[in-house]
PyMOL Python script that loads the backbone (N, CA, C, O; Angstrom):
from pymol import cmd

cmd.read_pdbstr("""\
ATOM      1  N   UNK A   1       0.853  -1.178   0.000  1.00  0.00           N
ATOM      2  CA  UNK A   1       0.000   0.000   0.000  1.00  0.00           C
ATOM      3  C   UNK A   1       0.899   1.241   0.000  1.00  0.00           C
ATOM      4  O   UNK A   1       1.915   1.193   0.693  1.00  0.00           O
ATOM      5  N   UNK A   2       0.623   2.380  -0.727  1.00  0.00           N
ATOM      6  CA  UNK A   2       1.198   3.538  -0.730  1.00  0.00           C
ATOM      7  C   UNK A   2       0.947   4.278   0.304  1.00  0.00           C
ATOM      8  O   UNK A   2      -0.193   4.304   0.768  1.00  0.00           O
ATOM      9  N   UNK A   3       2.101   5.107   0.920  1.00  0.00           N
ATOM     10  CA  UNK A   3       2.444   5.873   2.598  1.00  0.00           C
ATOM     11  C   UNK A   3       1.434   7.399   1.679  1.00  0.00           C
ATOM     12  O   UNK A   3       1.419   7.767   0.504  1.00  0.00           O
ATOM     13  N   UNK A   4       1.037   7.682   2.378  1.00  0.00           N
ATOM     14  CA  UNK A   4       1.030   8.986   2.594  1.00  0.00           C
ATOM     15  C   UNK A   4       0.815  10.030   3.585  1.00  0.00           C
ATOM     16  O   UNK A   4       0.495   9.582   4.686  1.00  0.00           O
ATOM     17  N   UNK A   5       0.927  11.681   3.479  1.00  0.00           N
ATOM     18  CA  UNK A   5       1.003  12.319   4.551  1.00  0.00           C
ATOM     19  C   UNK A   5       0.391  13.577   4.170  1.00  0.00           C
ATOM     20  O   UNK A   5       0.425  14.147   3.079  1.00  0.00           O
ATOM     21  N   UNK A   6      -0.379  14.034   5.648  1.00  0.00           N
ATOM     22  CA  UNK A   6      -1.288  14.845   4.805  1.00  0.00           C
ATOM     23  C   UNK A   6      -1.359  16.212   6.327  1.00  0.00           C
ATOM     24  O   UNK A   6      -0.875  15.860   7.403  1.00  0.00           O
ATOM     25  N   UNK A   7      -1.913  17.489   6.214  1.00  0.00           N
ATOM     26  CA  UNK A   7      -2.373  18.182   7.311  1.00  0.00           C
ATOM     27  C   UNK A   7      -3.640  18.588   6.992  1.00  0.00           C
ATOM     28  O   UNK A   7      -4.181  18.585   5.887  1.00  0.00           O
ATOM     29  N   UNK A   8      -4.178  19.028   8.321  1.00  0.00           N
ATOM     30  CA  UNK A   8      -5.365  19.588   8.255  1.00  0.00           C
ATOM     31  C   UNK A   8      -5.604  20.231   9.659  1.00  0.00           C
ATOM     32  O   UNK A   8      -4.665  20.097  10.443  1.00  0.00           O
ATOM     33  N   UNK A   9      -6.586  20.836  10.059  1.00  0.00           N
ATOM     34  CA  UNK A   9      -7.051  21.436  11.369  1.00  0.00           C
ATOM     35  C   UNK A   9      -7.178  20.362  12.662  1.00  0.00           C
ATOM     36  O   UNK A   9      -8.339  20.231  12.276  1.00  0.00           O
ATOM     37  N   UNK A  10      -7.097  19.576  13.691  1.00  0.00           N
ATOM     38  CA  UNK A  10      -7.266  19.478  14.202  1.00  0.00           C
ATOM     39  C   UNK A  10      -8.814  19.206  14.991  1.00  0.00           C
ATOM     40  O   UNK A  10      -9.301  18.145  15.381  1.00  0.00           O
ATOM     41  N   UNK A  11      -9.205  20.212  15.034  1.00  0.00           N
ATOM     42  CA  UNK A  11     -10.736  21.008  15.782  1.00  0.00           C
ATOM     43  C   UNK A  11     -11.859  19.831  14.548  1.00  0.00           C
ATOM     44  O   UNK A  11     -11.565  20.026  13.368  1.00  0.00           O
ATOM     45  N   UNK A  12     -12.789  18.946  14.729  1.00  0.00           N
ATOM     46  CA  UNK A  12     -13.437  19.262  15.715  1.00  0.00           C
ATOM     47  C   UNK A  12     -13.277  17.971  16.683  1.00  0.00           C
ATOM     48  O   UNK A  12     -14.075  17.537  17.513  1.00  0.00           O
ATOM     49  N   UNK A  13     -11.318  17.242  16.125  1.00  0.00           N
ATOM     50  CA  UNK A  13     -11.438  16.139  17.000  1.00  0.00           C
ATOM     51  C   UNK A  13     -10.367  16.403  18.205  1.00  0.00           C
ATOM     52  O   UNK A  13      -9.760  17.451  18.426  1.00  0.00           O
ATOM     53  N   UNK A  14     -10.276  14.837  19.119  1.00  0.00           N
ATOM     54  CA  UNK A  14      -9.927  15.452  20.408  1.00  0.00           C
ATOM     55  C   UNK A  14      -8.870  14.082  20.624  1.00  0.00           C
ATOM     56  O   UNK A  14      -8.943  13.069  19.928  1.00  0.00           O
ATOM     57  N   UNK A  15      -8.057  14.253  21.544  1.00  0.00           N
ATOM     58  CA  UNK A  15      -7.110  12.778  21.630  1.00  0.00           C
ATOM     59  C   UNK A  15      -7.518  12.006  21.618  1.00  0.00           C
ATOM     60  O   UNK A  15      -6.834  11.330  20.849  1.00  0.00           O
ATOM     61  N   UNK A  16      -8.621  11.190  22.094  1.00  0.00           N
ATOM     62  CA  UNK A  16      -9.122  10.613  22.602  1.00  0.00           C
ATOM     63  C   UNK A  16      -9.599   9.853  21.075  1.00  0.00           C
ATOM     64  O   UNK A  16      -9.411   8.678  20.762  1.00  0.00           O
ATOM     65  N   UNK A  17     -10.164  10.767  20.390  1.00  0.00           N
ATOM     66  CA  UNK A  17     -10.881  10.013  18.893  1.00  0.00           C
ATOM     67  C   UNK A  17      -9.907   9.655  17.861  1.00  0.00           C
ATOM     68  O   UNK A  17     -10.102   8.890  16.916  1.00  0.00           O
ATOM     69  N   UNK A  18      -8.458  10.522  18.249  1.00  0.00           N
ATOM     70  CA  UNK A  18      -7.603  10.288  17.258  1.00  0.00           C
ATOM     71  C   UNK A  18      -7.205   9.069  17.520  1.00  0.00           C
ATOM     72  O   UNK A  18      -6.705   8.267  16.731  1.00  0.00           O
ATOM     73  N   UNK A  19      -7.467   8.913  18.824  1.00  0.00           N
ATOM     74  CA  UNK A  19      -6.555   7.120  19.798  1.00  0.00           C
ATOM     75  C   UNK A  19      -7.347   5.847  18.748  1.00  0.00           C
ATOM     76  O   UNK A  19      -7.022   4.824  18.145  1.00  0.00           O
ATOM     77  N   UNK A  20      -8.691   6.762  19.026  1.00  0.00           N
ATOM     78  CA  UNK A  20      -9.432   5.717  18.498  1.00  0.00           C
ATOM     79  C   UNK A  20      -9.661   5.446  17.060  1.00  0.00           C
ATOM     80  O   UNK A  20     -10.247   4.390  16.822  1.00  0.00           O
ATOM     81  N   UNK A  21      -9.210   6.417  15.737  1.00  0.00           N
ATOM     82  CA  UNK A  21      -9.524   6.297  15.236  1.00  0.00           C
ATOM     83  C   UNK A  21      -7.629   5.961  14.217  1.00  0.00           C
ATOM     84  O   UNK A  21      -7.419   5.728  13.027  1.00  0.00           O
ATOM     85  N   UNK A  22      -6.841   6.074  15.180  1.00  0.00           N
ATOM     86  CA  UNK A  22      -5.688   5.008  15.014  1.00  0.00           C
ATOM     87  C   UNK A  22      -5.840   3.441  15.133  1.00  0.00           C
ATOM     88  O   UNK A  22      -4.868   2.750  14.828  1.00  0.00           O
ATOM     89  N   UNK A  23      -6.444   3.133  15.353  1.00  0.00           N
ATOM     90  CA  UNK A  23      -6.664   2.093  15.908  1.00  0.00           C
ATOM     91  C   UNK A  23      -8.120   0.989  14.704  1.00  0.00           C
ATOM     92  O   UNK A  23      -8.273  -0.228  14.803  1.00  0.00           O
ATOM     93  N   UNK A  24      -8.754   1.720  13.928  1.00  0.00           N
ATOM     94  CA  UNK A  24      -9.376   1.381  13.002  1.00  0.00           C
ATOM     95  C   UNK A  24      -9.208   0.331  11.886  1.00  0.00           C
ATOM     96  O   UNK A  24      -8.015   0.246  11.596  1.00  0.00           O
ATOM     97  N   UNK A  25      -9.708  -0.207  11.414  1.00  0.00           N
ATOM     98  CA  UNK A  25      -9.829  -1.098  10.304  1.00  0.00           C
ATOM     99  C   UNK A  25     -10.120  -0.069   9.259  1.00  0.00           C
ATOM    100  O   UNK A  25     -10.635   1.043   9.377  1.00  0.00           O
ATOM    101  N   UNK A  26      -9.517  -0.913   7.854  1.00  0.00           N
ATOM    102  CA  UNK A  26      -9.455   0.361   6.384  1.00  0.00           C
ATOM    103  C   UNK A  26     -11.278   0.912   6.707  1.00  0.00           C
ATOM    104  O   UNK A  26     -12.295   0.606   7.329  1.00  0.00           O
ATOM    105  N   UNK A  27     -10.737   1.850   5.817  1.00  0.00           N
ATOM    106  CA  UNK A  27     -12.528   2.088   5.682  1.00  0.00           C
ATOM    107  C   UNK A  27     -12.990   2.030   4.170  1.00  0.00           C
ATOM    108  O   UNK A  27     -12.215   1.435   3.420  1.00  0.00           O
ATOM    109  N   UNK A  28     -13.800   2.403   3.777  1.00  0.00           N
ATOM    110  CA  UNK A  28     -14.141   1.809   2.553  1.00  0.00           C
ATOM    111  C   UNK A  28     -13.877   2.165   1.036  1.00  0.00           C
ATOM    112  O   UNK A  28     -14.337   1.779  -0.039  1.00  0.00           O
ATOM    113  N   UNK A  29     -12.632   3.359   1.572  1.00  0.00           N
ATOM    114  CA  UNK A  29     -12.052   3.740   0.683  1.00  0.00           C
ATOM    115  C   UNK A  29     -10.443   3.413   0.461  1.00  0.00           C
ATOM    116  O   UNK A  29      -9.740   4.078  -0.300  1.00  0.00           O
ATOM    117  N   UNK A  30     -10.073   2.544   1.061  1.00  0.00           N
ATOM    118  CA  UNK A  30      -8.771   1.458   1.695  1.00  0.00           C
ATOM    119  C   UNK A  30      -7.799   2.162   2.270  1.00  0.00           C
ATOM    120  O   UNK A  30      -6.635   1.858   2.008  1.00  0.00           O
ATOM    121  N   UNK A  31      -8.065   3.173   3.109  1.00  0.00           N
ATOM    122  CA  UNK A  31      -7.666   3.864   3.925  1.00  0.00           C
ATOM    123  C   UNK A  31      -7.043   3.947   5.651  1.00  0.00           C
ATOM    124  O   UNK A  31      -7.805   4.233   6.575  1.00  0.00           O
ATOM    125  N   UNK A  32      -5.853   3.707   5.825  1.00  0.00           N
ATOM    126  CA  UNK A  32      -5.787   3.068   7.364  1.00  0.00           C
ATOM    127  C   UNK A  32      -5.155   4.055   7.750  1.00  0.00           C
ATOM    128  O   UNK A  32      -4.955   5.014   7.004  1.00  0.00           O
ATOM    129  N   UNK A  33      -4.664   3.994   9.158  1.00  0.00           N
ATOM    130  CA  UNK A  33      -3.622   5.400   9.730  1.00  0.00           C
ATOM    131  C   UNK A  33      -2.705   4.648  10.204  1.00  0.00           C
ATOM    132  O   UNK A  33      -2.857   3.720  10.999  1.00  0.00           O
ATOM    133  N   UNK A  34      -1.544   5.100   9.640  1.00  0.00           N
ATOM    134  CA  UNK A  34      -0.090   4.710   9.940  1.00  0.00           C
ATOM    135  C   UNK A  34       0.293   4.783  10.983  1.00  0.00           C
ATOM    136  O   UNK A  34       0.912   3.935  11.626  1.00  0.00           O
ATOM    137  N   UNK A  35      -0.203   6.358  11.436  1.00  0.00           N
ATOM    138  CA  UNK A  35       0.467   7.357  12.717  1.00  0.00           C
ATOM    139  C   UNK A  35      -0.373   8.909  12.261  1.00  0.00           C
ATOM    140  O   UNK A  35      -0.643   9.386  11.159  1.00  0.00           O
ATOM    141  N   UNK A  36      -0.607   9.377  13.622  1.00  0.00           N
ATOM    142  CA  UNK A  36      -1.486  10.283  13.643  1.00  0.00           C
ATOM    143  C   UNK A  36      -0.700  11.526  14.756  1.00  0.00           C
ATOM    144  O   UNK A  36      -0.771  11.349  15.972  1.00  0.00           O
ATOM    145  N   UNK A  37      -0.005  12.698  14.202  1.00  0.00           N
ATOM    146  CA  UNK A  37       0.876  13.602  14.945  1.00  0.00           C
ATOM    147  C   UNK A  37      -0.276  14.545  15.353  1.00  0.00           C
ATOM    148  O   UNK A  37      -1.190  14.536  14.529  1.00  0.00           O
ATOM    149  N   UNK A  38      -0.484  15.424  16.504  1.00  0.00           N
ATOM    150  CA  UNK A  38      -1.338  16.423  16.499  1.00  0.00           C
ATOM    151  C   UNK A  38      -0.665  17.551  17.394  1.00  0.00           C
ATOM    152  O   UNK A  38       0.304  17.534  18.152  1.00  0.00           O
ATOM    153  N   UNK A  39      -1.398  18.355  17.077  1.00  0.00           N
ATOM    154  CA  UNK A  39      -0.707  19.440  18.250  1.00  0.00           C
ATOM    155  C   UNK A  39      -2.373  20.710  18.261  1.00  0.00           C
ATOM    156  O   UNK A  39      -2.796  21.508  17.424  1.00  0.00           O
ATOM    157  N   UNK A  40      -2.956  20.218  19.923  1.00  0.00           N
ATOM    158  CA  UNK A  40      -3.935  20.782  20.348  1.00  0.00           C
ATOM    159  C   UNK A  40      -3.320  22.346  20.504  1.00  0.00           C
ATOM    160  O   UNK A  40      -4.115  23.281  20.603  1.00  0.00           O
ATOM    161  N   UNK A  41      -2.368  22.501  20.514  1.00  0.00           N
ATOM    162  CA  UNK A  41      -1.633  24.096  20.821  1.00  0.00           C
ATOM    163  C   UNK A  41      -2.002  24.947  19.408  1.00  0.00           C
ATOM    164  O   UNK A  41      -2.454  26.078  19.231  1.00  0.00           O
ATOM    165  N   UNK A  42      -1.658  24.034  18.632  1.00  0.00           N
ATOM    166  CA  UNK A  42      -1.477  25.002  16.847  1.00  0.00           C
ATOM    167  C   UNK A  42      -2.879  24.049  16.541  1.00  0.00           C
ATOM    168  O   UNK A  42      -1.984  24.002  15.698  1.00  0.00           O
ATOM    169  N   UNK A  43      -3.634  23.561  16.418  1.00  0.00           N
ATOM    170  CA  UNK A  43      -4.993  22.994  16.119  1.00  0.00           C
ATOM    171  C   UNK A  43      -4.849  22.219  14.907  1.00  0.00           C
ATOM    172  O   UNK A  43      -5.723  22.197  14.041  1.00  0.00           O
ATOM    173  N   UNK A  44      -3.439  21.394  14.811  1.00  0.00           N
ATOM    174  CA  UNK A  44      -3.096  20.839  13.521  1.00  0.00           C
ATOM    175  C   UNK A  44      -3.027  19.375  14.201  1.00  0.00           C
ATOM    176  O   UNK A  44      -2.839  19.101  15.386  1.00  0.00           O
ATOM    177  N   UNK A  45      -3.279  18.338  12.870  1.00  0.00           N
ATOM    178  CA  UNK A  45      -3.127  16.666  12.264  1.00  0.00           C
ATOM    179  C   UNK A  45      -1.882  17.145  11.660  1.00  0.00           C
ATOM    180  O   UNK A  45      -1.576  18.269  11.263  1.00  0.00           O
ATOM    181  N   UNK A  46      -0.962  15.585  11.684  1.00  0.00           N
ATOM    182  CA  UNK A  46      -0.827  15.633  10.253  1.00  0.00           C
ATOM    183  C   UNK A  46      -0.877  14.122  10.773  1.00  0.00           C
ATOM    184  O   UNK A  46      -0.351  13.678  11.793  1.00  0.00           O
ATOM    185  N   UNK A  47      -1.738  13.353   9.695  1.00  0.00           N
ATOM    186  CA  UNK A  47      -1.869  12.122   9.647  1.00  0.00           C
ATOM    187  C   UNK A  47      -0.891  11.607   8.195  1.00  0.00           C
ATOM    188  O   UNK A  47      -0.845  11.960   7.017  1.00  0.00           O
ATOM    189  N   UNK A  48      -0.143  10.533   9.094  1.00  0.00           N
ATOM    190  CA  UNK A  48       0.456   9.240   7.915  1.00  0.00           C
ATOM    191  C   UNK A  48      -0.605   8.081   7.519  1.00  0.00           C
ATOM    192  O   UNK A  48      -1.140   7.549   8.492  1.00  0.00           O
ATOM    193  N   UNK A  49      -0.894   7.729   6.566  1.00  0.00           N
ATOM    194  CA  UNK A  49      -1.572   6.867   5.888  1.00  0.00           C
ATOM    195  C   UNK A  49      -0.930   6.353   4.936  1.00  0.00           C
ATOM    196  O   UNK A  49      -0.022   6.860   4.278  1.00  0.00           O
ATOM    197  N   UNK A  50      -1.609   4.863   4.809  1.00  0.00           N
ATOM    198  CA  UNK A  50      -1.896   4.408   3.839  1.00  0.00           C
ATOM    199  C   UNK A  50      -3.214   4.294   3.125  1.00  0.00           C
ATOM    200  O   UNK A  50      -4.313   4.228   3.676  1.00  0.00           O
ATOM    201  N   UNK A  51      -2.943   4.276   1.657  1.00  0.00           N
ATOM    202  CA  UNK A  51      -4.042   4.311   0.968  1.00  0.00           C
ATOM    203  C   UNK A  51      -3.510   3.899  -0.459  1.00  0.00           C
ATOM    204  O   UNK A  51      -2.335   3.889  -0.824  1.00  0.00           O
ATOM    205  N   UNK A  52      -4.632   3.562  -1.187  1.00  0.00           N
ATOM    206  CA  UNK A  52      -4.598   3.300  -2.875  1.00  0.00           C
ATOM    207  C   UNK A  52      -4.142   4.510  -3.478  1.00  0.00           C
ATOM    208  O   UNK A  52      -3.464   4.375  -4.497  1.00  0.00           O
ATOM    209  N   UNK A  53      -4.306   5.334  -3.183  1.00  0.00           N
ATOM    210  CA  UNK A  53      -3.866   7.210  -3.984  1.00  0.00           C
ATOM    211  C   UNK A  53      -4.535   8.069  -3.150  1.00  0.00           C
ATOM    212  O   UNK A  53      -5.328   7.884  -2.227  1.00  0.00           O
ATOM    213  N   UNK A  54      -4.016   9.132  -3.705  1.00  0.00           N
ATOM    214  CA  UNK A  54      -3.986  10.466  -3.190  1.00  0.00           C
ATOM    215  C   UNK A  54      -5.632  10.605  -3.256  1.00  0.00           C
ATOM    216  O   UNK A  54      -6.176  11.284  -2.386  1.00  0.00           O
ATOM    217  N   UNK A  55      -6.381  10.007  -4.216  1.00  0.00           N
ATOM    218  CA  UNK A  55      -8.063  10.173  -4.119  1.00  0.00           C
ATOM    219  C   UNK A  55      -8.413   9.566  -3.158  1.00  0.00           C
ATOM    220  O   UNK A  55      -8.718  10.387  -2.293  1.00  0.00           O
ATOM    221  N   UNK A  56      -8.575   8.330  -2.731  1.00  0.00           N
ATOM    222  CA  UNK A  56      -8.826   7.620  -1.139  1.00  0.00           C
ATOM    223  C   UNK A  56      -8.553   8.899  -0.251  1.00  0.00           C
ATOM    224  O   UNK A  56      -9.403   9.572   0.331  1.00  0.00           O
ATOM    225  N   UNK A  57      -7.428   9.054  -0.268  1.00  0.00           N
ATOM    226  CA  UNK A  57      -7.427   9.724   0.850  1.00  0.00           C
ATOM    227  C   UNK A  57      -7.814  11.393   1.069  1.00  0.00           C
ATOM    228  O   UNK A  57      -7.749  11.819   2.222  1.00  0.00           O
ATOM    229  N   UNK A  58      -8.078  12.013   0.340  1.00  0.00           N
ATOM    230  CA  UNK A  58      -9.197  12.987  -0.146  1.00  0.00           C
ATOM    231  C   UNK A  58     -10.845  12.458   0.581  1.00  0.00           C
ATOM    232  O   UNK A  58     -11.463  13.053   1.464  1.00  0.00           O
ATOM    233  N   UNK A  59     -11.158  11.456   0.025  1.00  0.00           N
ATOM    234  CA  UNK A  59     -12.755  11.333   0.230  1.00  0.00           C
ATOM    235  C   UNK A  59     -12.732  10.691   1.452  1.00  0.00           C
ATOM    236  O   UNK A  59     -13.674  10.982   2.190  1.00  0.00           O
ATOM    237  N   UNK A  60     -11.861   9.836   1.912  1.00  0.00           N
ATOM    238  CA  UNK A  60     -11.542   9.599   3.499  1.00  0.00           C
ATOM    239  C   UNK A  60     -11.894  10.508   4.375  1.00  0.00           C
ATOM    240  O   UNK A  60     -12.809  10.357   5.183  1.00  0.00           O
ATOM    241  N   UNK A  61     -10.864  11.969   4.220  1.00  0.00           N
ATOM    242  CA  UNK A  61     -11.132  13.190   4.563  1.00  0.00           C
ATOM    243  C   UNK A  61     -12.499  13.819   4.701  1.00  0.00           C
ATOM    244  O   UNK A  61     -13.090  14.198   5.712  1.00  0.00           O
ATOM    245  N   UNK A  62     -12.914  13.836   3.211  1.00  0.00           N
ATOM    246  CA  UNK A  62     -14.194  14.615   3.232  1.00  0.00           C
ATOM    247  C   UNK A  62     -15.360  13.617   4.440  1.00  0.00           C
ATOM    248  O   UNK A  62     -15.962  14.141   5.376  1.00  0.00           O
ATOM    249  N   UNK A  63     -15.399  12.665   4.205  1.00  0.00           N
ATOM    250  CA  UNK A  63     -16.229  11.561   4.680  1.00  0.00           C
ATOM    251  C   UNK A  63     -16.541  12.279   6.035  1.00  0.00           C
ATOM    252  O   UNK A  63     -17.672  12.439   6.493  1.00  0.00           O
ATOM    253  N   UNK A  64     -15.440  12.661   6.571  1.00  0.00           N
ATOM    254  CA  UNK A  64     -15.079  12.999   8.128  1.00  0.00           C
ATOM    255  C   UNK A  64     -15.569  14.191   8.076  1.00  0.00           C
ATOM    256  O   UNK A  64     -16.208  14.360   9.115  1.00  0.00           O
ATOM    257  N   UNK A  65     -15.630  15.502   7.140  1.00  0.00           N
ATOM    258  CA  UNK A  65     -16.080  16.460   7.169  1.00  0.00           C
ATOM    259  C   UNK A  65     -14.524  18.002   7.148  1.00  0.00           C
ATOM    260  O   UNK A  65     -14.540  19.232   7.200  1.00  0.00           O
ATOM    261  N   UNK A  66     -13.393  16.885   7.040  1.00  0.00           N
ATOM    262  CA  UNK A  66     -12.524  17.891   7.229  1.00  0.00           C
ATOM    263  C   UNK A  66     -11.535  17.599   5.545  1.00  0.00           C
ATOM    264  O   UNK A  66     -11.168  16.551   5.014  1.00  0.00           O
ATOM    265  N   UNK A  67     -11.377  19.072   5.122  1.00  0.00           N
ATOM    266  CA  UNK A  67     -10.194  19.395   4.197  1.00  0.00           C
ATOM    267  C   UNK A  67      -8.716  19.451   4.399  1.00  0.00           C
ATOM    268  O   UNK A  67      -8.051  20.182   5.133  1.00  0.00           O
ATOM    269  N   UNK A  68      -8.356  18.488   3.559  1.00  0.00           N
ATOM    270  CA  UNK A  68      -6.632  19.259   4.109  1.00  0.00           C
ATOM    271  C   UNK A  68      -6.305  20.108   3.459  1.00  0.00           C
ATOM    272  O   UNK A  68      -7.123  20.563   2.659  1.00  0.00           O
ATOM    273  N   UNK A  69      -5.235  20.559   3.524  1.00  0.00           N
ATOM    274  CA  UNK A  69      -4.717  21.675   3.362  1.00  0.00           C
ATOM    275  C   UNK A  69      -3.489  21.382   2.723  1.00  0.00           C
ATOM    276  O   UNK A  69      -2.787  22.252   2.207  1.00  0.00           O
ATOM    277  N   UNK A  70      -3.111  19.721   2.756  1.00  0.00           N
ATOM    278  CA  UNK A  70      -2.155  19.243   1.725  1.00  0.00           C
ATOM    279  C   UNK A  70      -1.754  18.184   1.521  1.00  0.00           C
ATOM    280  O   UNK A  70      -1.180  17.841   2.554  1.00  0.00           O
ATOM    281  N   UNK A  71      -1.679  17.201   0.595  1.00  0.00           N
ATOM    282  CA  UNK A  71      -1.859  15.787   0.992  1.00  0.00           C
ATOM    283  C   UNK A  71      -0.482  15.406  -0.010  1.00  0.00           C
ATOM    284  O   UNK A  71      -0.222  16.098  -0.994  1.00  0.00           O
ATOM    285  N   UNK A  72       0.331  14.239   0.375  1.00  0.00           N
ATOM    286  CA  UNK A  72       1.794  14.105  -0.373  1.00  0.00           C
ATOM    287  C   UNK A  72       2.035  12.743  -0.127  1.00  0.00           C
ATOM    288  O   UNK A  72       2.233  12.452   1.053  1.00  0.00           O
ATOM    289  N   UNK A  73       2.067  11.848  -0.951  1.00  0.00           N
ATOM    290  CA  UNK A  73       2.934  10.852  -1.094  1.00  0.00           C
ATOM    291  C   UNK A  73       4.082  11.003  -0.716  1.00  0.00           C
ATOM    292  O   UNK A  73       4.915  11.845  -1.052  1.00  0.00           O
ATOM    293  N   UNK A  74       4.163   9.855   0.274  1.00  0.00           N
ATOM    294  CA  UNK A  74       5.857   9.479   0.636  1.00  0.00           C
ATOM    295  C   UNK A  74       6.064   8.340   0.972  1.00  0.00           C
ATOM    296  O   UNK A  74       5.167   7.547   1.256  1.00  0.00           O
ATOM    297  N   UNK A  75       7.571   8.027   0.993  1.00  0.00           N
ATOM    298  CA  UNK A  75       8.350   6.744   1.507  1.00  0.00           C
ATOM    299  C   UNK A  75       8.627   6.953   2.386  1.00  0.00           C
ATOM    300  O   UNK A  75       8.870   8.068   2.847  1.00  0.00           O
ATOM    301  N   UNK A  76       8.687   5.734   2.998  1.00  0.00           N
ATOM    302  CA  UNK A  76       9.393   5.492   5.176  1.00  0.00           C
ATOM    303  C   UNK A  76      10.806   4.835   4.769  1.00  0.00           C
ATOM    304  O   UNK A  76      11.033   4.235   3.719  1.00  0.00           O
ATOM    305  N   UNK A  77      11.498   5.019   5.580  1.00  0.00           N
ATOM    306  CA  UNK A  77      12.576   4.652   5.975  1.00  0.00           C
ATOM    307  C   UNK A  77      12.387   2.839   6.277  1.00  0.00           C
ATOM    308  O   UNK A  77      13.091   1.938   5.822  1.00  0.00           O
ATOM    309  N   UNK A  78      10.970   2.712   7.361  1.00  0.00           N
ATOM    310  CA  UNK A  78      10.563   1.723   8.264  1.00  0.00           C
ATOM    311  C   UNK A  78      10.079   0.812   6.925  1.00  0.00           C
ATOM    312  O   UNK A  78      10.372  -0.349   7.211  1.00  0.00           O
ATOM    313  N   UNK A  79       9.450   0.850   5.561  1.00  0.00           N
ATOM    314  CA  UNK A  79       9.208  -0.023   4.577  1.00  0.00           C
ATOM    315  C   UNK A  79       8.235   0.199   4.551  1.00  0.00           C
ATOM    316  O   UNK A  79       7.493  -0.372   3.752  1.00  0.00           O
TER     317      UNK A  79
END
""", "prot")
cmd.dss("prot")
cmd.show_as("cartoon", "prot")
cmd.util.cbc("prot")
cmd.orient("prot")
């Protein structure tokens, strides 16, 4: 599956949902979370994923109700 990495706002989720929503099975756009960085101070994600392309993970997004603000394919070090 292809890594990717993406930001967005934070607000309107809370640690607690990010715990949980690390922790998820794909969703139906084959979408999982790698690792999920946040910072409640600056009101920013930036979530690592995997996904089929950069579109999965777009409508993943929208699904949730939030836009990023920039979404990028990348490679890990980890494979």
């Amino acid at each position: 599956m292809t890594k990717f990495i993406d930001a967005h706002p934070m607000k309107p989720f809370t640690a607690d949902e990010l715990n949980k929503l690390q922790k998820a099975q794909p969703d139906e756009f084959g979408v999982t979370h790698h690792d999920i960085l946040f910072s409640e101070k600056d009101n920013k994600i930036y979530c690592v994923l995997d996904g089929p392309n950069a579109e999965a993970i777009e409508k993943h997004h929208t699904k949730a109700g939030i836009k990023c603000d920039w979404i990028h394919e990348v490679k890990s070090t980890r494979g």
